[in-house]
Every structure is written in structure tokens, then in C-alpha cells.
Phi, psi and omega in degrees: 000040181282133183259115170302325176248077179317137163300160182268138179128162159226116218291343177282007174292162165312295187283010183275102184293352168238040157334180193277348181291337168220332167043081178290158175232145009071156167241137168199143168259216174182156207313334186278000178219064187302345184261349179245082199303146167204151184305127180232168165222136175317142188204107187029240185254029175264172185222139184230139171306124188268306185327317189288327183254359156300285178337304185293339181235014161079346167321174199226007172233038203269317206291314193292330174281003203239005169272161185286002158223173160305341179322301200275336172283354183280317191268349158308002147087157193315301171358294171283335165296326193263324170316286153333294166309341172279328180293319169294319144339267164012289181280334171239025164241343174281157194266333201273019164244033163285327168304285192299309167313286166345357193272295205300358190271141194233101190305135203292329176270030159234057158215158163257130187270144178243159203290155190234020181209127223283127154299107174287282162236138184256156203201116177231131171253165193256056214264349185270117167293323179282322179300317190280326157338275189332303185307299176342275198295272224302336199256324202250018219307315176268006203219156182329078172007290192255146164268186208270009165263014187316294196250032176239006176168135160311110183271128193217153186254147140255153207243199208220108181265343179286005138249045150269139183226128180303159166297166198067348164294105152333145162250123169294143166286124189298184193236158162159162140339117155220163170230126178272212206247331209256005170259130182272001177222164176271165188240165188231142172153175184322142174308139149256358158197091187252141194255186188227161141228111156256173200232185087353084202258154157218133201263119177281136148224351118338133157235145176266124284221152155276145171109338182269138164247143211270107204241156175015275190306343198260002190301300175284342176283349191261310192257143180298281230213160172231153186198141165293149177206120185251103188272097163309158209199118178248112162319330190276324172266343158315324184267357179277321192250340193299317172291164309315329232248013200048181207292124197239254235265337154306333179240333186296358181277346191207158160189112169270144179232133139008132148306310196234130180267124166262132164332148141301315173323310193273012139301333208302321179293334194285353198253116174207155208318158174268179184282161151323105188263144267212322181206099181025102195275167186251132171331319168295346165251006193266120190254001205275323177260010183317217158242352164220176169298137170247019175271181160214141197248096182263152157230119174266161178244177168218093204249128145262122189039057177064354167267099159332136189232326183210191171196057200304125144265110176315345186257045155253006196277158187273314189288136131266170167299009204246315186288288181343310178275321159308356182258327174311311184261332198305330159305359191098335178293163196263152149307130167236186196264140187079015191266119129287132145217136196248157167264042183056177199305133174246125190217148190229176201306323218259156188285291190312023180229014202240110180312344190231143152279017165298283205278326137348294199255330190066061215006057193085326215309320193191084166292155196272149156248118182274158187287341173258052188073176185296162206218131184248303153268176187288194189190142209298152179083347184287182166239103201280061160305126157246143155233192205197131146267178163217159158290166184227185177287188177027027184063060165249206192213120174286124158255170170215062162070193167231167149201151217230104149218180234208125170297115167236161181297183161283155137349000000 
């Protein structure tokens, strides 16, 4: 994948959010080879081949870097994960591997990014105390906001993993059962209101035996990776159908994910206590001795047709990625390479903090106004951005990519 001409920039500035402190990786093809994907990791506004440039410098891990997705290097375990990474580093910080590296460098806006990894299973939680408050009063006016298992266990769904879709995929608007309020049979036709929530995706790469269950301490040893995630949500077929079994066909039609999965490892300066919890966790979920912090301090953005709408913080979540995942497994289901969860709609105290328009709008009640008018739900043609950050060392900024998708009619 040699570019005759390297980009221009400097991914060592202060302000770069893809700096040598985080190197996210990625799938992507090119023009001159559309069928053939292959692993790259973001380096500023580069991209750089790792299979091409493992080969060149002789890695022992050039075989696992030269495949067309991420599985096998995902599934090869941390070992190979902190390895590999000290090695890309290396190669694209030492000055006497600049020559060579430069072969392997691609400007990102000459590549197409591809998913960049097959979805074993999908899993979505309900993990923002503010956000399910928020749910509460809207749907429950009269009755506890939260119910009473909210804050004795991670609450959760499986979700459709054969509709995660990379950024930049159209979402169609789905079709389904909805019931207004003021109809006595449901009516069938497009969602008229449909949403975004955004999230948190964390990328399994470790997989685990069934009948074992994952504990606390087993977090980092499991997960790949973190990736931005927006699980669209059509409310109307959601509030139709969520009793009793909860949500099947409002969400299952779309769930965007990032191009690019950042290491954990390059989360580390970002990791801090979750809030304060209120009320007595059972040992498999009690983090209060863990061994690190089990929060992350992500800040997200929310832009519809380029106007920020919110800005949620992830280091508000009640929940970690670490409770998730031991609660997941504990029952015993197994883990796989490709195993998705994302953590449910991340929402903070404050109105300009709330992921969705559901919470946003108050259920449509106060609709927001965009300069191109108002909006209580999306409405076909809008656009979704989510982007994110985290701090990194030395006051530099981890980014995690974006992911983008743009409202089409139905069919």
C-alpha cells in the first residue's frame, strides 16, 4: 500500500488526537485493490499497513497483521496485543525506521474503511443511571423511576449482531407495529420516531470456555478494544412491543460502529473511579478493592447536520465495562473473538448531557432547535455524528475516531 506521495502533518503535535499514544486499528481497502482488506492503524491523518510493514521489519507477527480482519490478532491474546503495539510504535517513532515505514504510509482520505471486524454476538446495556432515571419519569410518571433490580445488576439485552454496520452506512428507516396512544389497534408503517443513542462499544478478543464465567479482574485479559457506537432506536416500535420481553425489532434494524478499535492500553492515562454507589453490589460485582479504576473518562459529542446537541460523559456511568462483562458471563455463557457490548445510552446530570432524543426532547414534548428547524425526532436526510476523546499522557487527547450514519426512507 506505498502512496508515492506521504502525507503532509504532524501526527507528534500536542493536538492530534492520533498520535503515537494511541494507534487505533482499523480495515480498509483501496482503490487500486477493492476486494482486498487489510489491517492498518491510524497514525494523524494516516493510515499505516501493518501486514505490509510487519513483513518489512521481520515481525513474528507479520502473519496475524496481513489478515483481512482483526479476529486473529484479537484472538491471540494481550501478550500479543502489548507486543504488537510496542512494535508499531517503534516503527513509526524511531527516526532510523522512518525510511522504511514511509513506504507503508497512506493518506486515510485515499482508503475506504471497512467494519473491521466479523460480530460474534451482540449485547446492549442499560448502564447510565441518569439516562434510565430520564426513561423513568418519561414513560412511568407515576411510578420509581428506576426499578428495583437497577442497581444490583447490569441490565441488559442481546441485540442483532448481523445488523452492526461501520460508519458511514445509510440507516434506513425501519417499518413495524406502532401504537399511538389515541388508536385502539396498532397501526403498521414507517417509525415516526426514531433515534439515536449514543455509546460505548467494548470489542471481545479473548474468548472463553463455556460453563466459566469472567471475573473483574479478567477484564483486560478479554477485551480488544473500545469503539464509538450509536444503537438506533425507533421508539414507537419499541413502546409497542418492549412488554413483557423487551426490545426486539425498534433496535435490531441498525447499530453503528467506529472504524477504528482503540487498545485498551491507550485508555490508561483515561481510567477513573465510577461514581459512587449507593447501594451494597454482591462479590462478583464489587469493584470497591479492584485493582484499578474501573471508570473511563470518555467525552463525547453529539452533532446532528453538524450541530452539537449534547455531549455526554461516559465517566458518569453507573456501570463499568469490567461489571458487564463478569455479569455476562457469570451465568456461565461463553465468550467469543468478536463478541460485542456496547453500554447503553451515556447520558450525564445536565440537559446538554443526555445521549438520545428521547431525553433530549422529553419525548418529543421539546423539540430541539437546529438551525434547520426543529427536530423532536430524526426526520429522513439528517445526519448523525458521534465523536470522543479521552485525556492520554502527558495532556495529549486519545480520540476514537468517529462513527456517522445519515437517515434514508424506507424501501
Amino acid at each position: 500500500m506505498t502512496d508515492p506521495n506521504p502525507p503532509e502533518g504532524d501526527p507528534f503535535g500536542p493536538d492530534n488526537p492520533f498520535g503515537p499514544d494511541n494507534l487505533p486499528y482499523g480495515v480498509c481497502t483501496t482503490p487500486e485493490h477493492p476486494q482486498r482488506p487489510r489491517i492498518v492503524v491510524r497514525f494523524g491523518d494516516s493510515v499505516l499497513d501493518a501486514g505490509g510493514a510487519a513483513a518489512a521489519f521481520g515481525s513474528p507477527h507479520a502473519e496475524i497483521l496481513q489478515q483481512p480482519l482483526l479476529g486473529p490478532l484479537m484472538a491471540a491474546g494481550r501478550p500479543v496485543w502489548q507486543s504488537v503495539r510496542a512494535q508499531l510504535r517503534e516503527w513509526l517513532t524511531a527516526p532510523e525506521h522512518r525510511e522504511t515505514t514511509a513506504r507503508f504510509l497512506r493518506p486515510l482520505s485515499g482508503v475506504t474503511m471497512r467494519l473491521p471486524f466479523e460480530v460474534a454476538d451482540y449485547v446492549d446495556f442499560y448502564a447510565s443511571e441518569h439516562h434510565a432515571t430520564n426513561v423513568g419519569r418519561i414513560f412511568r410518571p407515576d411510578s420509581a423511576a428506576l426499578p428495583a433490580n437497577w442497581k444490583h445488576l447490569p441490565i441488559g439485552y442481546h441485540g442483532r449482531a448481523g445488523t452492526v454496520v461501520v460508519s458511514g452506512t445509510p440507516v434506513q428507516r425501519p417499518e413495524g407495529q406502532r401504537k399511538p396512544p389515541h388508536e385502539e389497534a396498532p397501526l403498521f408503517g414507517p417509525s415516526r420516531r426514531l433515534d439515536i443513542e449514543a455509546e460505548v462499544g467494548f470489542v471481545v478478543g479473548t474468548p472463553s470456555e463455556q460453563g466459566e464465567s469472567v471475573p473483574l479482574s479478567g477484564f483486560r485479559d478479554h477485551v480488544f478494544g473500545v469503539t464509538l457506537l450509536n444503537d438506533w432506536s425507533a421508539r414507537d416500535i419499541q413502546g409497542w412491543e418492549y412488554v413483557p420481553l423487551g426490545p426486539f425489532l425498534g433496535k435490531s434494524f441498525a447499530t453503528s460502529v467506529s472504524a477504528w478499535i482503540t487498545p485498551l492500553d491507550a485508555l490508561d492515562a483515561a481510567r477513573i473511579a465510577p461514581p459512587a454507589r449507593d447501594v451494597p453490589l454482591l462479590p462478583y460485582l464489587d469493584d470497591s478493592a479492584g485493582p484499578e479504576p474501573g471508570g473511563i473518562d470518555l467525552r463525547i459529542t453529539v452533532d446532528i447536520n453538524g450541530h452539537t446537541v449534547s455531549e455526554p460523559p461516559f465517566s458518569a456511568m453507573y456501570w463499568t465495562a469490567a461489571q458487564q462483562l463478569a455479569h455476562m458471563t457469570v451465568n456461565g455463557a461463553s465468550l467469543r473473538t468478536g463478541d460485542l457490548y456496547a453500554s447503553g445510552t451515556v447520558s450525564g446530570p445536565e440537559h446538554g448531557q443526555r445521549g438520545c432524543l428521547l431525553e433530549l426532547t422529553w419525548g418529543g414534548k421539546e423539540p430541539l432547535r437546529l438551525p434547520d428547524g426543529s427536530r423532536g425526532f430524526l426526520e429522513d436526510g439528517d445526519e448523525v455524528t458521534l465523536t470522543a476523546w479521552a485525556p492520554g499522557p502527558d495532556g495529549a487527547r486519545i480520540g476514537l475516531g468517529e462513527v456517522t450514519g445519515r437517515i434514508v426512507p424506507p424501501r
